[in-house]
C-alpha positions as CSV (number, residue, x, y, z in Angstrom):
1,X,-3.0,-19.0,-34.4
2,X,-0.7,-17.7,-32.0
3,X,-2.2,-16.5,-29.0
4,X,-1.4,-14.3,-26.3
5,X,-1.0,-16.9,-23.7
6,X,1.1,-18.8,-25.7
7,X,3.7,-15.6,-26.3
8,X,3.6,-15.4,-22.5
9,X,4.7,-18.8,-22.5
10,X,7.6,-18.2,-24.8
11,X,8.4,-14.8,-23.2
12,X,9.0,-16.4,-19.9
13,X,11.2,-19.7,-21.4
14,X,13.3,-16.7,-23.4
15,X,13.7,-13.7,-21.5
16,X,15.1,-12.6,-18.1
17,X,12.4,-11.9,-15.6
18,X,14.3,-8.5,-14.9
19,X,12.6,-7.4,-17.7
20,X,9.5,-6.6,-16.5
21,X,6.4,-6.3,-18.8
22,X,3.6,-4.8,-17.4
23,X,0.7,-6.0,-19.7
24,X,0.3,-9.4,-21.1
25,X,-0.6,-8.6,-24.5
26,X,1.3,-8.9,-27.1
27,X,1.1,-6.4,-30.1
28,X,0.4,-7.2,-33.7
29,X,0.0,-3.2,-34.7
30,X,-0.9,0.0,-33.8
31,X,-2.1,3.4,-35.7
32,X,-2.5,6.3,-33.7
33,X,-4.1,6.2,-30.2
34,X,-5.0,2.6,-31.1
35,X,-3.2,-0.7,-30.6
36,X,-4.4,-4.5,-32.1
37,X,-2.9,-7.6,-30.3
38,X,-2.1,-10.7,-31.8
39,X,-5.4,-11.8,-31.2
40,X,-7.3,-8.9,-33.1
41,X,-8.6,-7.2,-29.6
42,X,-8.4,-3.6,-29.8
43,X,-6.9,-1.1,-27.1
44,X,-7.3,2.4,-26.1
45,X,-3.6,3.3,-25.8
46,X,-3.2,5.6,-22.6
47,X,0.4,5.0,-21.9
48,X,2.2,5.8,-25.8
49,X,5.2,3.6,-25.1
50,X,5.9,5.6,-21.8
51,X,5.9,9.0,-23.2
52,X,7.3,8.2,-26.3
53,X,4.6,8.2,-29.0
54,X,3.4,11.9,-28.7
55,X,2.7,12.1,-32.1
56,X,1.1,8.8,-32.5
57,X,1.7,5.4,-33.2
58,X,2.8,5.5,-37.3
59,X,2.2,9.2,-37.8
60,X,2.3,9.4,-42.1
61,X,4.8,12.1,-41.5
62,X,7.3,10.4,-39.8
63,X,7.2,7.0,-41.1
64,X,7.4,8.8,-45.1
65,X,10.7,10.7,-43.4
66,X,11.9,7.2,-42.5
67,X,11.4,4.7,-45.1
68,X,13.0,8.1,-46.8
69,X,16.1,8.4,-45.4
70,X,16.0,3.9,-45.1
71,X,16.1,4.5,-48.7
72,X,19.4,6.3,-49.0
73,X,21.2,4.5,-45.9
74,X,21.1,3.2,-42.3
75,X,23.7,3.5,-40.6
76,X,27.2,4.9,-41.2
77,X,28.7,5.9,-37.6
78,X,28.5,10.2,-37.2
79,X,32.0,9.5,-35.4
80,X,33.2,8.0,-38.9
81,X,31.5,10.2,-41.8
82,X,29.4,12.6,-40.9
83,X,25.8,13.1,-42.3
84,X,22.8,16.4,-43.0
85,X,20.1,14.7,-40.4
86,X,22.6,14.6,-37.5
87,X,23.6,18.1,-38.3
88,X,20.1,19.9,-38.9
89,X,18.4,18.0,-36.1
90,X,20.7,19.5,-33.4
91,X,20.3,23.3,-35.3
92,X,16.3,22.7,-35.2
93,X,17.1,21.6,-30.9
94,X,19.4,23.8,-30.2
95,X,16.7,26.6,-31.8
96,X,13.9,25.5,-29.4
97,X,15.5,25.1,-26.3
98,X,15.2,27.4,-23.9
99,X,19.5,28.2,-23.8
100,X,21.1,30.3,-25.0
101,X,24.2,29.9,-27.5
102,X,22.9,26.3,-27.1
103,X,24.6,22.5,-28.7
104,X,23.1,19.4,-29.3
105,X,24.5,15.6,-29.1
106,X,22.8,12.2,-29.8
107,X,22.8,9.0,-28.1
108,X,20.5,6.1,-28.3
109,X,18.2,5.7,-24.8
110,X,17.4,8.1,-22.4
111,X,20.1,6.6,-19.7
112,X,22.8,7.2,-22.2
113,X,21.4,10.9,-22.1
114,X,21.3,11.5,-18.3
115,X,24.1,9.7,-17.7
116,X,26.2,11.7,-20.5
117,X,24.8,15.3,-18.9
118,X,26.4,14.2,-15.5
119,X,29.6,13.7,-17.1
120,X,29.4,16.7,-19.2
121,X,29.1,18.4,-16.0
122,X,31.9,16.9,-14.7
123,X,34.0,17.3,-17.4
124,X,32.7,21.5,-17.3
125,X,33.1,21.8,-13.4
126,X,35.9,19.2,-13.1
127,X,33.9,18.0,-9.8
128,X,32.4,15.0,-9.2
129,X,29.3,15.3,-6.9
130,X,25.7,15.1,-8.3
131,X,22.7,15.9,-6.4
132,X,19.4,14.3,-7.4
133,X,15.8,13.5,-5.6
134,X,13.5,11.0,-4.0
135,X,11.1,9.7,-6.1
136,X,13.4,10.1,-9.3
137,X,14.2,7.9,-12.6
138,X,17.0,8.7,-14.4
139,X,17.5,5.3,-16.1
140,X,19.2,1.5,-15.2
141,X,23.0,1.7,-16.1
142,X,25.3,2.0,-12.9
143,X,25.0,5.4,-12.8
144,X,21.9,6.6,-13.4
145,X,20.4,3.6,-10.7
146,X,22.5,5.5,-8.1
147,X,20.8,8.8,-9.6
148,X,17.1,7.6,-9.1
149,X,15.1,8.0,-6.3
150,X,14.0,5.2,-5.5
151,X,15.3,1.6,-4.3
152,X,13.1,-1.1,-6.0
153,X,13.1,-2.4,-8.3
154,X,16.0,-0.7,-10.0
155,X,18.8,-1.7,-7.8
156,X,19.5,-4.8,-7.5
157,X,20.9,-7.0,-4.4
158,X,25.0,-6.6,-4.3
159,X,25.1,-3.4,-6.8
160,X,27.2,-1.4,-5.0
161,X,26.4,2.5,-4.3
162,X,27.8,4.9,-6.5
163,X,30.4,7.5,-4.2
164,X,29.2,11.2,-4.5
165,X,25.8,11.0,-5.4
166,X,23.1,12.4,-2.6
167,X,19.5,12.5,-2.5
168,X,16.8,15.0,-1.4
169,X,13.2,15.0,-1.2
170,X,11.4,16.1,-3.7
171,X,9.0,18.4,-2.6
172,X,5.2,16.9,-2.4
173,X,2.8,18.9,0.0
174,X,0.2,16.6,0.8
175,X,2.5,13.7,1.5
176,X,4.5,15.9,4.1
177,X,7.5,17.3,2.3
178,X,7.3,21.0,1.4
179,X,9.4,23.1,-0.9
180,X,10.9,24.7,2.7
181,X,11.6,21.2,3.9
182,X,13.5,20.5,0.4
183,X,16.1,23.7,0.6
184,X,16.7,22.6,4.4
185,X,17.7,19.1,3.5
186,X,19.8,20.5,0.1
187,X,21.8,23.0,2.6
188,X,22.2,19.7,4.9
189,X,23.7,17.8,2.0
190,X,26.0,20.6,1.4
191,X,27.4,20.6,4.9
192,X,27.3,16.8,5.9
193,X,27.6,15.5,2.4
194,X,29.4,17.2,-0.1
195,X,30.4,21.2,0.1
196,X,28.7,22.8,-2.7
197,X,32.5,23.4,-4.3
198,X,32.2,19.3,-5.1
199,X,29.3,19.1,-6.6
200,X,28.8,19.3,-10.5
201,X,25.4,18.8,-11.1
202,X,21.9,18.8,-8.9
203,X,19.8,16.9,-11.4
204,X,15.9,17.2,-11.5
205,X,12.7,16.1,-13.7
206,X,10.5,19.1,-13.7
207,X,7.5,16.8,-13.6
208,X,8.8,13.6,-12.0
209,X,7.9,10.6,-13.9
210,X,8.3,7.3,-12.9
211,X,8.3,8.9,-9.4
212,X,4.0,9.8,-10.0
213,X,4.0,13.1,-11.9
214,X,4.8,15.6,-9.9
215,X,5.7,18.5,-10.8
216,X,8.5,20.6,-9.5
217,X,7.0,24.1,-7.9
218,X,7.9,27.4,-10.0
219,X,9.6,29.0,-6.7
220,X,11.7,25.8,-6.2
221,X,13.3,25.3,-9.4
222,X,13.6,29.2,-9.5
223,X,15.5,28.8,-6.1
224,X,17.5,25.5,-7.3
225,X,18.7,27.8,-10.2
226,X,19.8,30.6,-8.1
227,X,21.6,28.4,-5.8
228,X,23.7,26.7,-9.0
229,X,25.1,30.2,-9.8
230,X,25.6,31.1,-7.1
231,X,28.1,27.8,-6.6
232,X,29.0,27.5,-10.2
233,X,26.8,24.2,-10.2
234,X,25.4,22.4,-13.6
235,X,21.7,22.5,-13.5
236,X,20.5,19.4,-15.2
237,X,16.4,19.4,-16.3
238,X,15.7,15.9,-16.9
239,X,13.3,15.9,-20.0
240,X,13.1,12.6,-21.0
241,X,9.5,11.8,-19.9
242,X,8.6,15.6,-19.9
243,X,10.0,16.7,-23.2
244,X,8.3,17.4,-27.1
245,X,4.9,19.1,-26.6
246,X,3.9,16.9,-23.3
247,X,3.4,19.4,-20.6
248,X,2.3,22.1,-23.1
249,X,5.5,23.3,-24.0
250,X,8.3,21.7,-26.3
251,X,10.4,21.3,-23.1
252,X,8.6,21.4,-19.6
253,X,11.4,23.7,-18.1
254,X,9.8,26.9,-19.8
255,X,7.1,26.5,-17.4
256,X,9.2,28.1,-15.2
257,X,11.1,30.6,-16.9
258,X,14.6,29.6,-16.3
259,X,17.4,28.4,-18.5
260,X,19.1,25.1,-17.3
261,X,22.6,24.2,-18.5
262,X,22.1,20.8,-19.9
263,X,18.9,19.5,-20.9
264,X,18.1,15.4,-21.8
265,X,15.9,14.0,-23.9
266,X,14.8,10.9,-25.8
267,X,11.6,9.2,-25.4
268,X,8.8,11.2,-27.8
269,X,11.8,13.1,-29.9
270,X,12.3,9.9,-32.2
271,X,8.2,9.5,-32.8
272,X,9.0,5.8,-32.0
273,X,12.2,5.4,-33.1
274,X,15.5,5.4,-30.8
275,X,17.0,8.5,-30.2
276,X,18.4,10.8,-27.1
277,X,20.6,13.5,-27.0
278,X,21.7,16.7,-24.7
279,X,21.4,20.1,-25.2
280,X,23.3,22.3,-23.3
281,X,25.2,25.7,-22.8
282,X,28.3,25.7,-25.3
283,X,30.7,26.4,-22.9
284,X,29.7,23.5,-20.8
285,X,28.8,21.3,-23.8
286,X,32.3,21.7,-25.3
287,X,34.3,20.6,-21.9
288,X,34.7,17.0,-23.1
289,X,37.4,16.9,-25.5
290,X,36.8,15.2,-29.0
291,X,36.2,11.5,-28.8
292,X,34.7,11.9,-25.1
293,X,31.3,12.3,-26.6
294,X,28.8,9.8,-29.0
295,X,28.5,6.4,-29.3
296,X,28.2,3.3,-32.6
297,X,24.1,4.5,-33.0
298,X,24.1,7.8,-31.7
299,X,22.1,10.1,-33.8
300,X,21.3,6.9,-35.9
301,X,20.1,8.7,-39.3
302,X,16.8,6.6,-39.9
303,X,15.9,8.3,-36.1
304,X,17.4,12.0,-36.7
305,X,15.2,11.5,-40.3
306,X,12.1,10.7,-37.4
307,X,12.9,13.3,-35.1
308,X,12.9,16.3,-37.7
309,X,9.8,15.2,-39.1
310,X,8.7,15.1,-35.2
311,X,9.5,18.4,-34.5
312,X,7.6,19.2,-37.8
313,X,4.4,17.6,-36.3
314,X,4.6,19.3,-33.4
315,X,5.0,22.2,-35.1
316,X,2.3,21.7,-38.1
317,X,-0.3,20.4,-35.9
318,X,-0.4,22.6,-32.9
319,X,0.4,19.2,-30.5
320,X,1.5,22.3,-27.7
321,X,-2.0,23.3,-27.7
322,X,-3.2,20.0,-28.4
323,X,-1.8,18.9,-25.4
324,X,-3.0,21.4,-22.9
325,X,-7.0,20.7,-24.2
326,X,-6.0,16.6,-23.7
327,X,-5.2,17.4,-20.2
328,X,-8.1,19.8,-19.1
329,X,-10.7,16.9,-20.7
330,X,-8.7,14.2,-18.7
331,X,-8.5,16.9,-15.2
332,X,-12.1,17.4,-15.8
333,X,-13.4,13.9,-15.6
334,X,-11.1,12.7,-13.0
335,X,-12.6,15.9,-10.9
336,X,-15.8,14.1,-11.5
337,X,-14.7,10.2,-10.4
338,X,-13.3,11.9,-7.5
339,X,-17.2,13.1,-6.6
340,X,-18.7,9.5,-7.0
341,X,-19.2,7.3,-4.4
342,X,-19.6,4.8,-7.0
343,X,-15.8,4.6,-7.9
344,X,-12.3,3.7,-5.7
345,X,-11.7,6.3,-3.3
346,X,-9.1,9.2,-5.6
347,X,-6.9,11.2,-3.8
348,X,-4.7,13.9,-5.5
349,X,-5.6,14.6,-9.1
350,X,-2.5,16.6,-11.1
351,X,-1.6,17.3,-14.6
352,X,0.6,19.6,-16.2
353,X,-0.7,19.4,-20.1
354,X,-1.5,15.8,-21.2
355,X,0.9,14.7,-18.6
356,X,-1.7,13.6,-16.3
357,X,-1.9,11.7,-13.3
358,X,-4.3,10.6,-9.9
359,X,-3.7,8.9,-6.7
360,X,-5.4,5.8,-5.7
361,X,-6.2,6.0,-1.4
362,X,-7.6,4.1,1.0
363,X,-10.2,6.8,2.2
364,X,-12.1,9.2,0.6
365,X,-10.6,12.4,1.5
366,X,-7.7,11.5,2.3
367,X,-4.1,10.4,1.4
368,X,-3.1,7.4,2.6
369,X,-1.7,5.3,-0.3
370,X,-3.3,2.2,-1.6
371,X,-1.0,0.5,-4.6
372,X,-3.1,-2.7,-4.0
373,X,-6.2,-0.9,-5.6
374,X,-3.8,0.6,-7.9
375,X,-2.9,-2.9,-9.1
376,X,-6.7,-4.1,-9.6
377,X,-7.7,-1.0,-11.4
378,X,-5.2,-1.1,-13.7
379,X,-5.6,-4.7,-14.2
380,X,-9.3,-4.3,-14.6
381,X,-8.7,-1.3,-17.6
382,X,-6.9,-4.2,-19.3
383,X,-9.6,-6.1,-19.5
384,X,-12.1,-3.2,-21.1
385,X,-9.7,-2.4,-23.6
386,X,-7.5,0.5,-22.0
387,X,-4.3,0.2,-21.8
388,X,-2.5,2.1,-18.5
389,X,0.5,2.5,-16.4
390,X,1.3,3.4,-13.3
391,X,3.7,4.9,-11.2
392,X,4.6,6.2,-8.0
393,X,7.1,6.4,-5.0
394,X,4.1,4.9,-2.9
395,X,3.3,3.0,-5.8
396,X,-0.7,4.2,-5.9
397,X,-0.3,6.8,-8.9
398,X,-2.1,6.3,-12.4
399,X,-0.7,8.0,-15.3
400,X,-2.6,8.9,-18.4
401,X,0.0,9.4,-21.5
402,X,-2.5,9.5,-24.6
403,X,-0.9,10.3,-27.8
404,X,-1.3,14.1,-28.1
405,X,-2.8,13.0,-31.9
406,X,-5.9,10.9,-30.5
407,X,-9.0,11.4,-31.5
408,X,-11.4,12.8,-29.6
409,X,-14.0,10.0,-29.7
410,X,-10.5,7.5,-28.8
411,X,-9.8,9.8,-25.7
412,X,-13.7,10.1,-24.5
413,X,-14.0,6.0,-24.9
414,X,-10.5,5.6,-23.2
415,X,-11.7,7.8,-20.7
416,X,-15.1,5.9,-20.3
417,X,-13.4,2.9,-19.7
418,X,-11.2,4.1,-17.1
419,X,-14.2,4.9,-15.1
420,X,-15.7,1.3,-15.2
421,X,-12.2,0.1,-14.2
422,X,-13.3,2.1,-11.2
423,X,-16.1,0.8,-10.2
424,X,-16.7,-2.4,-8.3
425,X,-16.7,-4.6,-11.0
426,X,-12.8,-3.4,-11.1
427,X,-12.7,-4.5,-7.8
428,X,-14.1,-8.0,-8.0
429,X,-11.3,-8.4,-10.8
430,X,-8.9,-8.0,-8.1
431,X,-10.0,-10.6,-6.3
């Protein structure tokens, strides 16, 4: 029988060590909030293929919509002959986003989309300046590298910088940086930088993700809007991480009331199969002249087929809801760890629906980063059966992505491992 080990083996004989894998287990299927390896042990899944199986792993619904539409055909190019799914997906997207007059385009990965609403922007403002934050992950093409936040691993030795793209911090309280300090550094960027008359886009996640879950406060992304009027600036809400029932809401960005011009997504919208796409104002949307916009699998059909039925789940099965009650059982007991002298010192505990996360520190009390204990309990969730990621510009965050479909009893056990992964037997593993 093939084993685990040996995979690893194979993996590192076959495959460029740039692409990083964070657990060594290799899956042999998955159903729900549940994932088998090739060697029959069974997981707790607490990371749903970074934010991308929100429904589930094999919801009925979505794989009966695919094997449907595999049925009929898989591919035929929506630049070449159009097709229903492309067309009804971006009517049920353009319906739920929170724009007005809004228009929908598919790509495959959620670079593609980020990258894409920069150069709609451009194309809308005919500028070329983008404004994005510490801490932020945008994607790996050239582009979006020079867009995220943070140095390594994503950019690698001799990649030069892209010209016109500037960074400021993103606002976290309690490790020094405060909305105030953000606005000063943005109107610093617009006189030693770029003059708000070159800039096309300032680009934001409202909840960071790779960059530990943060989330954007209401005032500030009330302010950031204000201040793109006001300079006839793209605002650009990443929701790639954030988006399809996550945070509470079908996009995150209704948390706060405000309508951004271009919204991307990807990640939970195809249910596990690729898809991305923007939404965005018409006006702006309709600045790239046809042909500018798309790509060979763009708005693949077998995914758009996915994504509808998606939407459907979300709808159907209350996963909005769903995912505010996840995240107040997850706050609740991480509250609790935080209390026990028994576990690794927790600093800051924040969630925003089922998109939950806690620091790791050195001192009880306190915030002083440790991403070495990070590491071990991580590691040591592995070995009871939960599988984790984390994340972080100080690389000390856990993030807890459950499916938003789990079973209670999954998410109590999941959680219940997570707390013996912080205790000291989760340190010895570390050692």
């Amino acid at each position: 029988m093939t084993s685990n080990h040996d995979l690893l083996d194979r993996r590192h004989r076959a495959v460029p060590r740039g692409v990083a894998t964070a657990s060594p287990v290799f899956v042999d299927r998955a159903q729900n909030g549940e994932i088998w390896d090739i060697e029959g042990r069974r997981y707790i899944d607490f990371a749903s293929g970074i934010a991308v199986t929100n429904t589930g792993h094999r919801h009925p619904k979505v794989m009966a919509a695919a094997a449907a539409q595999m049925d009929r055909f898989a591919h035929v190019a929506f630049q070449v002959t159009g097709y229903e799914g492309y067309v009804a997906l971006a009517e049920r997207l353009n319906a739920l986003a929170p724009i007005a007059d809004a228009r929908s385009v598919f790509f495959t990965t959620g670079a593609e989309a980020t990258e894409n609403a920069v150069k709609i922007a451009r194309a809308h403002t005919r500028r070329s300046g983008v404004i994005a934050f510490t801490g932020a992950f945008h994607g790996r093409t050239q582009l979006t590298t020079a867009m995220t936040g943070k140095a390594v691993p994503y950019r690698t030795p001799g990649m030069p910088a892209a010209a016109g793209i500037a960074h400021v911090p993103f606002p976290i309280p309690h490790h020094g940086v405060t909305e105030e300090d953000s606005l000063r550094a943005l109107a610093h960027v617009f006189k030693a930088d770029m003059d708000p008359s070159e800039v096309a886009a300032i680009v934001i996640e409202p909840v960071q993700g790779e960059g530990g879950f943060y989330q954007a406060p209401l005032s500030f992304m009330q302010r950031l809007r204000e201040i793109c009027t006001a300079h006839g600036i793209c605002l650009v809400a990443d929701e790639v991480q954030t988006g399809f029932a996550r945070t509470g809401r079908v996009f995150a960005i209704e948390h706060y009331g405000i309508e951004p011009d271009l919204i991307p997504i990807a990640k939970a919208l195809g249910g596990g199969f690729p898809i991305s796409g923007v939404i965005g104002r018409a006006e702006v949307m309709d600045s790239v002249a046809p042909g500018g916009l798309g790509g060979t699998y763009g708005g693949n059909p077998i995914s758009c087929a996915a994504a509808l039925a998606v939407l459907d789940v979300i709808e159907e099965e209350g996963l909005c809801a769903r995912a505010d009650a996840i995240g107040q059982t997850m706050v609740q007991r991480l509250h609790q760890f935080r209390q026990s002298n028994s576990l690794r010192p927790i600093g800051d505990v924040r969630g925003l629906g089922a998109m939950v996360a806690f620091e790791l520190v050195r001192e009880r009390g306190g915030h002083e980063p440790d991403p070495d204990a990070t590491k071990a309990v991580t590691a040591a969730a592995l070995d009871a059966g939960l599988i984790l990621l984390s994340c972080g510009y100080y690389a000390n965050t856990i993030r807890l992505l459950a499916p938003l479909t789990i079973a209670d009893a999954h998410l109590h056990e999941g959680l219940d491992m997570l707390e013996e992964a912080l205790k000291d037997k989760g340190m010895k593993a570390a050692q």
